[in-house]
Every structure is written in C-alpha cells, then in structure tokens.
N, CA, C and O atoms as CSV, one atom per row, in Angstrom:
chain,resi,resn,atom,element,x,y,z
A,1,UNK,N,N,-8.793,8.023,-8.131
A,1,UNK,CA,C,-7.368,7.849,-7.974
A,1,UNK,C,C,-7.075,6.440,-7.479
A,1,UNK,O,O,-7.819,5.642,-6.909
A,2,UNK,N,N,-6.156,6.367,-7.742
A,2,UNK,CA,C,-5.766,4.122,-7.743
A,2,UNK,C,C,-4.085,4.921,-6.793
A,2,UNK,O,O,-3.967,6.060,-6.340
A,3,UNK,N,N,-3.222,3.960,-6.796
A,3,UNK,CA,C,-1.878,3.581,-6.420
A,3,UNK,C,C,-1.218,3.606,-7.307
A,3,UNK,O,O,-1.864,3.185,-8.267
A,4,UNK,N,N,-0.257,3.864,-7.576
A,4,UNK,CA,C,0.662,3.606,-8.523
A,4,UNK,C,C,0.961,2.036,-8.275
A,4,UNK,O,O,1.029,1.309,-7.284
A,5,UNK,N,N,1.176,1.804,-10.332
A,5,UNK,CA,C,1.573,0.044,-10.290
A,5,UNK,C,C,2.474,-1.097,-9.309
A,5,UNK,O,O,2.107,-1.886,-8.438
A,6,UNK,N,N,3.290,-0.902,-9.666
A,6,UNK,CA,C,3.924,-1.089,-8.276
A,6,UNK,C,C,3.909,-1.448,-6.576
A,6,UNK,O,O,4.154,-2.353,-5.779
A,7,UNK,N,N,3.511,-0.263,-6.646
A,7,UNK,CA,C,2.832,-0.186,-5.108
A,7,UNK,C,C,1.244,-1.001,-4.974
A,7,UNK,O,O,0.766,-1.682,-4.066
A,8,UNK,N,N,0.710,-0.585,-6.305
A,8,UNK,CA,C,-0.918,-1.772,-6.176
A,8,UNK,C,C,-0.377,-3.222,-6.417
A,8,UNK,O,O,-1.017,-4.148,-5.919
A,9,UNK,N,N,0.403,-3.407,-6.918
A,9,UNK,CA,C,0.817,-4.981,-6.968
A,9,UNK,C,C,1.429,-5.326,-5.816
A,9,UNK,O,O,1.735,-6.513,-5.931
A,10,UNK,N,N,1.944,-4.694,-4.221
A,10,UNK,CA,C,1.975,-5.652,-3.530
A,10,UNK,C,C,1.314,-5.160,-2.383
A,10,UNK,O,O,1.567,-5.791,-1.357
A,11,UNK,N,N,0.478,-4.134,-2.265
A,11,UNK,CA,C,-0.387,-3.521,-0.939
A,11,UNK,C,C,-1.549,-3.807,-2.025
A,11,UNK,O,O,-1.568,-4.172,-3.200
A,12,UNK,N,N,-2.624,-3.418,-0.931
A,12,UNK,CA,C,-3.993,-2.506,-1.054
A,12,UNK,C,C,-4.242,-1.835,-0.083
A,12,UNK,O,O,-3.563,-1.909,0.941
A,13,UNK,N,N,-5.400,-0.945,-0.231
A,13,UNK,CA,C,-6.113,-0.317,0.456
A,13,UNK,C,C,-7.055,-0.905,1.186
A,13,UNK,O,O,-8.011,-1.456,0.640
A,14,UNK,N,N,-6.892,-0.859,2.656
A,14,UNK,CA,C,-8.420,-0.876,3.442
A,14,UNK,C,C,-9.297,0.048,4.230
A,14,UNK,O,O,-8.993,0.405,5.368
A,15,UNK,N,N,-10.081,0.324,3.788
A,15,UNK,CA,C,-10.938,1.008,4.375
A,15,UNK,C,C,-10.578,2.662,3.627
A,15,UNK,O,O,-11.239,3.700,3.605
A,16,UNK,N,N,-9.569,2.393,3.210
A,16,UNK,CA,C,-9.713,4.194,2.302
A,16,UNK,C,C,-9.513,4.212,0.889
A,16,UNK,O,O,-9.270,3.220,0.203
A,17,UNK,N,N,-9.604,5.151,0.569
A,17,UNK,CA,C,-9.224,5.509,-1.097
A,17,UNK,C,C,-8.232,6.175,-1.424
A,17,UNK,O,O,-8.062,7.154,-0.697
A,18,UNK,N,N,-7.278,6.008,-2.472
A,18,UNK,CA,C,-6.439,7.005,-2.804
A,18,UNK,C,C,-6.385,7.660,-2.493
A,18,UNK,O,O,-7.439,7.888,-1.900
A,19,UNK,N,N,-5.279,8.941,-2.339
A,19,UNK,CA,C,-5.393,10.649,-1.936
A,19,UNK,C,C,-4.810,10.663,-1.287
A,19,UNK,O,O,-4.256,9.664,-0.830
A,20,UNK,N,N,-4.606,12.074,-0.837
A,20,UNK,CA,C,-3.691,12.823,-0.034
A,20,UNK,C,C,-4.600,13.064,1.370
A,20,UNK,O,O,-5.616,13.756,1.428
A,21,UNK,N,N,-4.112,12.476,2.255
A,21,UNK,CA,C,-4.582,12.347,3.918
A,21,UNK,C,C,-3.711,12.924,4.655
A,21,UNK,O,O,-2.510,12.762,4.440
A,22,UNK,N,N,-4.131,13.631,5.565
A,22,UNK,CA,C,-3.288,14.095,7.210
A,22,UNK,C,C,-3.337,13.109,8.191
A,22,UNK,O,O,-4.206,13.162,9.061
A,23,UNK,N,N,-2.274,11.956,8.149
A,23,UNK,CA,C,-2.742,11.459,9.387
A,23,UNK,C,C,-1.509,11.535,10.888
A,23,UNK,O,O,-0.297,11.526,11.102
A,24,UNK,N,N,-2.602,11.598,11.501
A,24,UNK,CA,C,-1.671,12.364,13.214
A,24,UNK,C,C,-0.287,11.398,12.924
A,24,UNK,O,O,0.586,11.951,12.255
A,25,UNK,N,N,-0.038,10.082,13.349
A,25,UNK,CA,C,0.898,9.492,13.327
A,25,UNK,C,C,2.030,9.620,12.327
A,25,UNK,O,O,3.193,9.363,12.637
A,26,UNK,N,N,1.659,10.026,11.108
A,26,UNK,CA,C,2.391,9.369,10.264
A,26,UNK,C,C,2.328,10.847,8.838
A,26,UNK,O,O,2.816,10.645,7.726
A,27,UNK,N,N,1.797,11.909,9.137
A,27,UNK,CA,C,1.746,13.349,8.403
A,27,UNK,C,C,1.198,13.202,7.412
A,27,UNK,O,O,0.530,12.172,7.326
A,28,UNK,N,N,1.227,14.354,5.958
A,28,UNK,CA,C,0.923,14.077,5.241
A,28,UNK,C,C,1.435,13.264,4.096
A,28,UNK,O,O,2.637,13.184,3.845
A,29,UNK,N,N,0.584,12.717,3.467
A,29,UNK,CA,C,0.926,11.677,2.707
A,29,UNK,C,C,-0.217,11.515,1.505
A,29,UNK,O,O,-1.398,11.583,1.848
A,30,UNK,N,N,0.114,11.299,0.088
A,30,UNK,CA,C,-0.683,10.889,-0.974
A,30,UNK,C,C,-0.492,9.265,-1.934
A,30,UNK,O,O,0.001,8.818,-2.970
A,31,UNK,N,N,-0.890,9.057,-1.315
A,31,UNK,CA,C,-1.815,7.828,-1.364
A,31,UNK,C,C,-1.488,7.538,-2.770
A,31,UNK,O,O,-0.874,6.551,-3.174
A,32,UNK,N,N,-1.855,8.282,-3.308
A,32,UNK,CA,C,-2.393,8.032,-5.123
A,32,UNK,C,C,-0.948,7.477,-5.847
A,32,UNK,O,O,-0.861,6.594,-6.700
A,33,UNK,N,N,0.434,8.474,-5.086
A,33,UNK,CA,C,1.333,8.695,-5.527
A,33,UNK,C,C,2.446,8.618,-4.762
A,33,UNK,O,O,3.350,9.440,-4.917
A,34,UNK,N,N,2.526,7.625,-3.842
A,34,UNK,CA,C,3.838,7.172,-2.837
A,34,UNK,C,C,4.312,6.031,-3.987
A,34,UNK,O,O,3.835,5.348,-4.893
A,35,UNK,N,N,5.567,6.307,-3.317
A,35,UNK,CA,C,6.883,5.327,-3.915
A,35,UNK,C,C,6.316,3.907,-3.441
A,35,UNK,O,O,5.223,3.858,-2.876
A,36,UNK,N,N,7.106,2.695,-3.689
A,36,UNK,CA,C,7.388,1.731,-3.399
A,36,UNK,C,C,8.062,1.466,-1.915
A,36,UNK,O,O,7.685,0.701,-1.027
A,37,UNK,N,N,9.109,2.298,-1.954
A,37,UNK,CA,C,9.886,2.074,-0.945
A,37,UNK,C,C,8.878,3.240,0.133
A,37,UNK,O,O,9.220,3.072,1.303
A,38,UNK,N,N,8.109,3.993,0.039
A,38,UNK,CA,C,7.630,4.703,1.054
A,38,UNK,C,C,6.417,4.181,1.768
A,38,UNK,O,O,6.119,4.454,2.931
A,39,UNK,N,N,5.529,3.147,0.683
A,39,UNK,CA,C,4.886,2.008,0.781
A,39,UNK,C,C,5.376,0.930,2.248
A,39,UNK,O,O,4.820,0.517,3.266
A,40,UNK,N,N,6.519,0.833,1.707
A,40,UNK,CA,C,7.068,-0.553,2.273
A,40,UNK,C,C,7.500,0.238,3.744
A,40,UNK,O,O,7.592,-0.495,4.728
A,41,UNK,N,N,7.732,1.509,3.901
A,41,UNK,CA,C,8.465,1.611,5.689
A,41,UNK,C,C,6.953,2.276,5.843
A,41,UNK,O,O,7.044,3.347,6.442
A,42,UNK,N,N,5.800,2.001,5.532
A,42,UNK,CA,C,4.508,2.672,6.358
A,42,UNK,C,C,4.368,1.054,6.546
A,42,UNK,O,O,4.656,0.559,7.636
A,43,UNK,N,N,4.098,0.565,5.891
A,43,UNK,CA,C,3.351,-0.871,6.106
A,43,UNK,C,C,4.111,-1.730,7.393
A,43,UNK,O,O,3.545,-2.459,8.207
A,44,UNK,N,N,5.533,-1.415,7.310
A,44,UNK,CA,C,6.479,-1.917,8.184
A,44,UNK,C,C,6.312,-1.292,9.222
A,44,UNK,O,O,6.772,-1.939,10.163
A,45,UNK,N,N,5.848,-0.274,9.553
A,45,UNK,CA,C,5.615,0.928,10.894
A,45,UNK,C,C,4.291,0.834,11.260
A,45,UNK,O,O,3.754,1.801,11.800
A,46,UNK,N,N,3.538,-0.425,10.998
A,46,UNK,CA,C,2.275,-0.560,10.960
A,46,UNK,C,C,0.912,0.571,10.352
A,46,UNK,O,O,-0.079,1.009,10.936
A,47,UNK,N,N,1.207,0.684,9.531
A,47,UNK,CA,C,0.331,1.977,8.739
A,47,UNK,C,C,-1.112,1.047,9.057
A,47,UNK,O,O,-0.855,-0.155,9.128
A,48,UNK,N,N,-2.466,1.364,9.246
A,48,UNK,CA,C,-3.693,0.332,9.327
A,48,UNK,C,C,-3.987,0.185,7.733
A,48,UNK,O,O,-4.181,-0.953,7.307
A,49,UNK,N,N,-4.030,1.298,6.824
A,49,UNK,CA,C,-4.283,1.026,6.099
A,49,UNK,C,C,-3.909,0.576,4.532
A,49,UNK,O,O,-4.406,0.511,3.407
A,50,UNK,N,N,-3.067,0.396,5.033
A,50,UNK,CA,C,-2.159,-0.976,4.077
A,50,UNK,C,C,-2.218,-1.905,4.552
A,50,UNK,O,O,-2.073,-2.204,5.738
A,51,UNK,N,N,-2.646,-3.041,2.889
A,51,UNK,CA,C,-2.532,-4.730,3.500
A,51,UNK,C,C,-1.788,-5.350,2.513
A,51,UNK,O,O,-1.920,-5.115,1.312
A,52,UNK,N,N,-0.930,-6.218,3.046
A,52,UNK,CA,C,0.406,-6.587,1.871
A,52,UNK,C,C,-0.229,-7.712,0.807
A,52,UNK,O,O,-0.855,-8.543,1.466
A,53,UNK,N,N,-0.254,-7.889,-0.047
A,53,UNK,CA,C,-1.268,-8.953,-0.739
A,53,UNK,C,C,-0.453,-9.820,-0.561
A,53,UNK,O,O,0.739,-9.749,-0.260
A,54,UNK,N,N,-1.482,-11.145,-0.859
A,54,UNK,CA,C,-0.180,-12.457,-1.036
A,54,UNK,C,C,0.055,-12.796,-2.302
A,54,UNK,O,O,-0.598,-12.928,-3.338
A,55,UNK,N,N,1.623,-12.948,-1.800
A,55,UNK,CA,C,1.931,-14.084,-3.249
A,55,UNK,C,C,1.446,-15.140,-3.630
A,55,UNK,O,O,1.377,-16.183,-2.981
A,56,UNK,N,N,1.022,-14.916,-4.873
A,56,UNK,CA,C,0.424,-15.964,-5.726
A,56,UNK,C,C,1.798,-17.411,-5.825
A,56,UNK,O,O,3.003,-17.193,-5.946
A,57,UNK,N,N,1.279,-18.519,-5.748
A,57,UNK,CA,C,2.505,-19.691,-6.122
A,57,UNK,C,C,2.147,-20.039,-7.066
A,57,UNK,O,O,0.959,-20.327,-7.213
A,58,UNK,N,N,3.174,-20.154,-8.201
A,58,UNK,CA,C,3.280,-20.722,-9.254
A,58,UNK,C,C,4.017,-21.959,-9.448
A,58,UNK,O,O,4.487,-22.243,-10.550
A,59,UNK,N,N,4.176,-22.916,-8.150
A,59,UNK,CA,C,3.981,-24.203,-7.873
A,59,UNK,C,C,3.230,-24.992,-8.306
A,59,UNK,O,O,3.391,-26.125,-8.758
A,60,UNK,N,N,2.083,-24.154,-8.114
A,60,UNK,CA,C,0.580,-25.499,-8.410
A,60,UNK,C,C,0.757,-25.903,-9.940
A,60,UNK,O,O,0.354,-24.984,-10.653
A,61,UNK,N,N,1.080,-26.639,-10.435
A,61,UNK,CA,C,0.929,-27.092,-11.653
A,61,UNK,C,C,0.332,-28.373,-11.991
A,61,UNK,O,O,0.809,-29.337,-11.392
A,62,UNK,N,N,-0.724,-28.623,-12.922
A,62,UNK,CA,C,-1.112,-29.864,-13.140
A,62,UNK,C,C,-0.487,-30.710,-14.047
A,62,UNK,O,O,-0.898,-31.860,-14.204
C-alpha cells in the first residue's frame, strides 16, 4: 500500500508503511487512504510520521 497521489507528492512516510494504524494521540487512521486536507491538519498537529517534502525550484536554469 503507497498514499494516495496527492498526498505522496507533498508528505512521506517515516519510519512506517501505509495502512490503517491505532495511534493513542491521534485514533484511527489509514494511511493508504487519507485525504489531502487530513494529511495537512496531522502534519500541522505534529503527526511524527509525516515529513513534508521540499519543493523542488524551477529557478535553476542554465
């Protein structure tokens, strides 16, 4: 199981895998298949295991 598109284009995963987890803080939750926006208020509520990727700049040009 992966993330939905979306959500893999601006998190990843650390330290876990997809799926559906119980966690004390924050209940149940599936991984495989959260929204965008449900993404964005865990990561904002400090979830550990979400990491926001960085934006790439498409500045650099030669």
């Amino acid at each position: 199981m992966t993330l939905i598109k979306e959500v893999a284009d601006k998190y990843s995963l650390k330290g876990i895998k997809a799926g559906t987890y119980h966690f004390p803080s924050y209940g149940e939750i599936s991984l495989h298949s959260m929204s965008l926006e449900k993404a964005d208020r865990l990561f904002a509520s400090g979830f550990p295991y979400l990491v926001e990727k960085k934006k790439r700049s498409d500045d650099t040009q030669l």
